[in-house]
C-alpha positions as a LaTeX table, in Angstrom:
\begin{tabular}{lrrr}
\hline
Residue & $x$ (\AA) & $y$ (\AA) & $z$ (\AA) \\
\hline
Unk1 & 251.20 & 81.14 & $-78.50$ \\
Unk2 & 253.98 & 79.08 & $-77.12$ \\
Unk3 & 252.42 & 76.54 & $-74.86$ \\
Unk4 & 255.67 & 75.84 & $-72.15$ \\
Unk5 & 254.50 & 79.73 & $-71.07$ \\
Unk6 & 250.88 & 78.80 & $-70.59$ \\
Unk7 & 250.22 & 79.23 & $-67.12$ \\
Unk8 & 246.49 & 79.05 & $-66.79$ \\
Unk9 & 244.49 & 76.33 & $-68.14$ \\
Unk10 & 240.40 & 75.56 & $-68.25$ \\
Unk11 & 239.53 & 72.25 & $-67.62$ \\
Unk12 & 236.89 & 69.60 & $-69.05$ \\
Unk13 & 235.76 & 66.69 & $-66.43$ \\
Unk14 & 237.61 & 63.61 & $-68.65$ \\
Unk15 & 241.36 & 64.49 & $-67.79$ \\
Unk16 & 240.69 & 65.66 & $-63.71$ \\
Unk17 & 239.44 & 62.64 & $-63.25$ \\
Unk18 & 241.65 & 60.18 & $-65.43$ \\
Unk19 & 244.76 & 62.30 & $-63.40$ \\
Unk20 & 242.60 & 61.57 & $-60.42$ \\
Unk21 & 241.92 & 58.01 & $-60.56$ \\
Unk22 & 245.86 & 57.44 & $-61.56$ \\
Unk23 & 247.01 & 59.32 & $-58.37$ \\
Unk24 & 248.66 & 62.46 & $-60.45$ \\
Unk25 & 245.85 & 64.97 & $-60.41$ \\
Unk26 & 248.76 & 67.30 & $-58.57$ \\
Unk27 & 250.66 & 67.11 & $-62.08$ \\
Unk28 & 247.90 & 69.84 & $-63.10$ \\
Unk29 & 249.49 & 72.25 & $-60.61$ \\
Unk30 & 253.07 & 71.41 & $-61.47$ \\
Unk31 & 252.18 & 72.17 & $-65.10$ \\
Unk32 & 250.09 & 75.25 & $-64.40$ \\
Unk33 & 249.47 & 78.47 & $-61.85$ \\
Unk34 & 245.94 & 78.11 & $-62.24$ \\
Unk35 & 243.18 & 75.59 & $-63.26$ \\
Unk36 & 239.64 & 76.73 & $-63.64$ \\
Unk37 & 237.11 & 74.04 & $-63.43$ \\
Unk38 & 233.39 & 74.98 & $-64.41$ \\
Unk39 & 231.19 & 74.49 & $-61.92$ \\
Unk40 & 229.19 & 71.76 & $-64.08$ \\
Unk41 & 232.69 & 70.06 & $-64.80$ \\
Unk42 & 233.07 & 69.88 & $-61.18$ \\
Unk43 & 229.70 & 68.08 & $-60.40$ \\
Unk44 & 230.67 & 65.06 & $-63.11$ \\
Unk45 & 234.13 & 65.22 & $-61.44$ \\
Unk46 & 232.66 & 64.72 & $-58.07$ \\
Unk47 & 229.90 & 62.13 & $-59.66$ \\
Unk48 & 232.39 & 60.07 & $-61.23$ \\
Unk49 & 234.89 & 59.50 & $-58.51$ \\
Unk50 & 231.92 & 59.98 & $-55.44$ \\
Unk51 & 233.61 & 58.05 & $-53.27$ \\
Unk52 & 236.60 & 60.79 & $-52.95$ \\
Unk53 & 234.62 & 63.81 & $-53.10$ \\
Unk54 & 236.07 & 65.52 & $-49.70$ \\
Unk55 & 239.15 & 64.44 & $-51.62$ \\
Unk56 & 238.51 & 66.65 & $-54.39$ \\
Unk57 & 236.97 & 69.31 & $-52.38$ \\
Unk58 & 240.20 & 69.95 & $-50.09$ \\
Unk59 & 241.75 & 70.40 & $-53.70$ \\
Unk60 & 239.99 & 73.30 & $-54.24$ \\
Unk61 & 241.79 & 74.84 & $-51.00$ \\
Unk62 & 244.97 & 74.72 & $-53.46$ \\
Unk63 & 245.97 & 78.05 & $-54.84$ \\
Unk64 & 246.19 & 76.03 & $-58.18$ \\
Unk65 & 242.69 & 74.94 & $-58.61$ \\
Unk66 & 240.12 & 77.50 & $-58.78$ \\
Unk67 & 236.11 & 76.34 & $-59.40$ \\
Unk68 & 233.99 & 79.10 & $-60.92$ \\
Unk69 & 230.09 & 78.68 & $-62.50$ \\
Unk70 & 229.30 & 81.04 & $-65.46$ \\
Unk71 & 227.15 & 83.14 & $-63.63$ \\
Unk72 & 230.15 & 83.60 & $-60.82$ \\
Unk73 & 229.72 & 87.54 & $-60.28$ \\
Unk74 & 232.71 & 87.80 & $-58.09$ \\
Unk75 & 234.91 & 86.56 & $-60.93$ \\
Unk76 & 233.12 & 87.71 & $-63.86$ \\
Unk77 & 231.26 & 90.81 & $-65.07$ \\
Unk78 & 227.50 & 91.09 & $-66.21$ \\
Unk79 & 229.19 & 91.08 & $-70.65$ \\
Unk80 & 231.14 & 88.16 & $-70.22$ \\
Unk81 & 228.11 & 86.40 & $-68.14$ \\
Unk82 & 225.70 & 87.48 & $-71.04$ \\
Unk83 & 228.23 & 86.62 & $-73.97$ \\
Unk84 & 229.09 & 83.02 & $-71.88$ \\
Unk85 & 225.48 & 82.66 & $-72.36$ \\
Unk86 & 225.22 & 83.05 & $-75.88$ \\
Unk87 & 227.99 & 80.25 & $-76.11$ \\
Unk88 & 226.31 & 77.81 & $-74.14$ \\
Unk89 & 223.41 & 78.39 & $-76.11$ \\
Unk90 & 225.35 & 78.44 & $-79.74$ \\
Unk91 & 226.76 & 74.65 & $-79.07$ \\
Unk92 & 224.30 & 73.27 & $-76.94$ \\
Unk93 & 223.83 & 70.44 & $-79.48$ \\
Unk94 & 227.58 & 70.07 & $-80.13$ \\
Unk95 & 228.96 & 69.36 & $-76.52$ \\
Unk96 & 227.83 & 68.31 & $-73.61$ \\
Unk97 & 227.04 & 70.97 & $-70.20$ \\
Unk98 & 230.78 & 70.27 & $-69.53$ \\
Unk99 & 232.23 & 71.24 & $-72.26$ \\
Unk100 & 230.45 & 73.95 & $-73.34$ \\
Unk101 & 231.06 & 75.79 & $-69.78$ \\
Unk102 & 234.68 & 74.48 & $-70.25$ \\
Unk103 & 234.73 & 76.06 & $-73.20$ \\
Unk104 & 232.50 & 78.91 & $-72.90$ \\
Unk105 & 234.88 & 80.02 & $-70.20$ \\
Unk106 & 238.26 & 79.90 & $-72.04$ \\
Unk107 & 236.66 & 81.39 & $-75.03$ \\
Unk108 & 235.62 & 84.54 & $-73.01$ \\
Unk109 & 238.70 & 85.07 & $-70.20$ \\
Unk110 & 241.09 & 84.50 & $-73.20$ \\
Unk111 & 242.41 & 81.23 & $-72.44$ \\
Unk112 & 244.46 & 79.00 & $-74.57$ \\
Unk113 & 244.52 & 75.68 & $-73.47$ \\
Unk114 & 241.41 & 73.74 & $-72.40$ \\
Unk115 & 241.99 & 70.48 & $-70.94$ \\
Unk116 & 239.81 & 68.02 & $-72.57$ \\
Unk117 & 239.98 & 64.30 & $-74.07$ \\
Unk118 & 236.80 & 63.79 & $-76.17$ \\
Unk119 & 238.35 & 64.47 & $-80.27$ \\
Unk120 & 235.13 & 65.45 & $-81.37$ \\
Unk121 & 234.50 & 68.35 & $-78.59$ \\
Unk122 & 238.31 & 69.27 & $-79.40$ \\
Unk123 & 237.81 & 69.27 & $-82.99$ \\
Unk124 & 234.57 & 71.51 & $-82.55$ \\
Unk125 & 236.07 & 73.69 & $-79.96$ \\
Unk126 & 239.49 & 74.36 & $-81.81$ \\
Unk127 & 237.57 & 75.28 & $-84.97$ \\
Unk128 & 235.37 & 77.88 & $-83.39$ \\
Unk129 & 238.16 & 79.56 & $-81.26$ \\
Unk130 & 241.59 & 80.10 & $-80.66$ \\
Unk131 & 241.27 & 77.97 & $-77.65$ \\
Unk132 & 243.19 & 74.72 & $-78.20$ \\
Unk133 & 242.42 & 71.25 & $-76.61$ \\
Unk134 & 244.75 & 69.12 & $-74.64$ \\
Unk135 & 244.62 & 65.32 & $-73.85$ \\
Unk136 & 245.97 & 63.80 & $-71.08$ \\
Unk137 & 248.61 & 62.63 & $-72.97$ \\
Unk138 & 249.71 & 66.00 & $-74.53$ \\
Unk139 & 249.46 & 66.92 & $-70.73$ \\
Unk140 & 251.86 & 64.45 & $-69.95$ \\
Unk141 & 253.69 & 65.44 & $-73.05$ \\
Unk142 & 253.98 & 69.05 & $-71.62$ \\
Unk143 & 254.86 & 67.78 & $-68.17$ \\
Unk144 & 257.95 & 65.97 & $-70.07$ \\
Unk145 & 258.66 & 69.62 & $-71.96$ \\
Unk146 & 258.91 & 71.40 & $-68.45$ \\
Unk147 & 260.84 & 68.75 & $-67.19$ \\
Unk148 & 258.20 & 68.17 & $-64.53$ \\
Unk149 & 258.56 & 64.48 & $-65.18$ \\
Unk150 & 260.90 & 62.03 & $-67.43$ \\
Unk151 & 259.29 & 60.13 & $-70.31$ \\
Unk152 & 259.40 & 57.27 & $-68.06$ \\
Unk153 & 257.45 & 58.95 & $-65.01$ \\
Unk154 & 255.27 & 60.31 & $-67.87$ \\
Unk155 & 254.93 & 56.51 & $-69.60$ \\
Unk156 & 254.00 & 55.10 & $-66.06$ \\
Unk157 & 251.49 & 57.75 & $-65.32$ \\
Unk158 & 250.10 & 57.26 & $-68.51$ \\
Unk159 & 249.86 & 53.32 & $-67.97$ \\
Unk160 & 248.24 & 53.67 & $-64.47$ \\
Unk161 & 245.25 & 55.91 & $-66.21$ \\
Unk162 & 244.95 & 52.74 & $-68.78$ \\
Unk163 & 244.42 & 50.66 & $-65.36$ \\
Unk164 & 241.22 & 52.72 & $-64.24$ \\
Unk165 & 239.46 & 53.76 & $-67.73$ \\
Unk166 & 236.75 & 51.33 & $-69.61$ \\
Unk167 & 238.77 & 51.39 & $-73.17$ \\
Unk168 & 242.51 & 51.51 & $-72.30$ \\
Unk169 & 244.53 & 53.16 & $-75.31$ \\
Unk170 & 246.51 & 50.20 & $-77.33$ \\
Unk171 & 249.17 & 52.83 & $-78.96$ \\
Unk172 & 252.37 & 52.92 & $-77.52$ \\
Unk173 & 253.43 & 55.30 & $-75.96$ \\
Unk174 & 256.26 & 56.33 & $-77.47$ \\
Unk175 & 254.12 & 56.63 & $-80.51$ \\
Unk176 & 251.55 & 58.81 & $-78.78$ \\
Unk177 & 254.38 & 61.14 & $-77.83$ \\
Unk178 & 255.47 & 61.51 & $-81.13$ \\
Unk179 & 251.86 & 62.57 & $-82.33$ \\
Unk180 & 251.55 & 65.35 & $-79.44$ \\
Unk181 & 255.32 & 66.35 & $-80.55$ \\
Unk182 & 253.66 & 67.12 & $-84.02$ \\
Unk183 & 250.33 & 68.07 & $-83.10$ \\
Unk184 & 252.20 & 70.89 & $-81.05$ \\
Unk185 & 254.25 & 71.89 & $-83.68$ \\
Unk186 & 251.33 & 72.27 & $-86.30$ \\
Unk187 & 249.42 & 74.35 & $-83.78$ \\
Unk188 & 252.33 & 76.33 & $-83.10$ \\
Unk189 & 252.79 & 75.66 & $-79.28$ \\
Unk190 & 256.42 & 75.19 & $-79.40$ \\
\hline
\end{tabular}
């Protein structure tokens, strides 16, 4: 799977709102055609940034952002409902209701990239699936690949999310680059 042809992604709550917070939640549509967000990722979304909810709520009116809950019969059929369930039941100890519909969805609409920041849900996730986990910074990483952004739009997007989160990331980020760089090429995205 080569990851700059990706065009539909799954996303966890952590990197919306991170994105959100810094003012580049739109780089999600640059990057991709589509973004699912569960419907429980979309309740923390709207929890943790409350006082911008309408905000996020005319985002859903974009073509790129599409919100869909596991049981959504218009989107999909009664087997994938049933073997979503089984999911969400499998790692209900592992990850949180977030991530498990996150990934519960991706798993079973054959997704590849699930946009999520917590290592341990990545590391659980990628392990049991094909589906792999992106950070926000591999996100910004694959905005520099498209050429969506320079490294230096991509470096001062990345410093205004250290602005609004409790534990800011120390790394440079030059040297965080260079870790998605080879994190990509182990996976085989590029």
């Amino acid at each position: 799977m080569k990851i700059l042809s990706s065009r539909v992604a799954v996303s966890d709550a952590d990197v919306m709102i991170k994105l959100y917070k810094a003012g580049s939640l739109s780089l999600l549509g640059d990057i991709f055609s589509e973004v699912i967000v569960p419907g429980k990722v979309y309740e923390e979304v709207t929890r943790k940034i409350n006082k911008q909810v309408d905000d996020i709520n005319s985002l859903l009116e974009n073509k790129w952002l599409k919100k869909i809950t596991i049981t959504d019969r218009e989107f999909l059929n009664e087997d994938q409902i049933e073997l979503i369930g089984i999911t969400m039941h499998s790692f209900q100890h592992a990850l949180d209701d977030g991530e498990r519909e996150a990934f519960a969805l991706a798993n079973e609409l054959n997704i590849s990239i699930l946009l999520i920041d917590d290592a341990s849900a990545k590391r659980i996730i990628e392990h049991n699936s094909n589906v792999k986990g992106l950070s926000h910074v591999e996100v910004l990483y694959l905005a520099i690949l498209k050429k969506i952004m320079t490294p230096q739009e991509a470096e001062k997007v990345f410093e205004r999310i250290n602005t609004v989160v409790t534990y800011p990331i120390k790394t440079p980020f030059s040297d965080l680059i260079r870790r998605a760089q080879k994190r990509f090429r182990e996976l085989g995205l590029l």
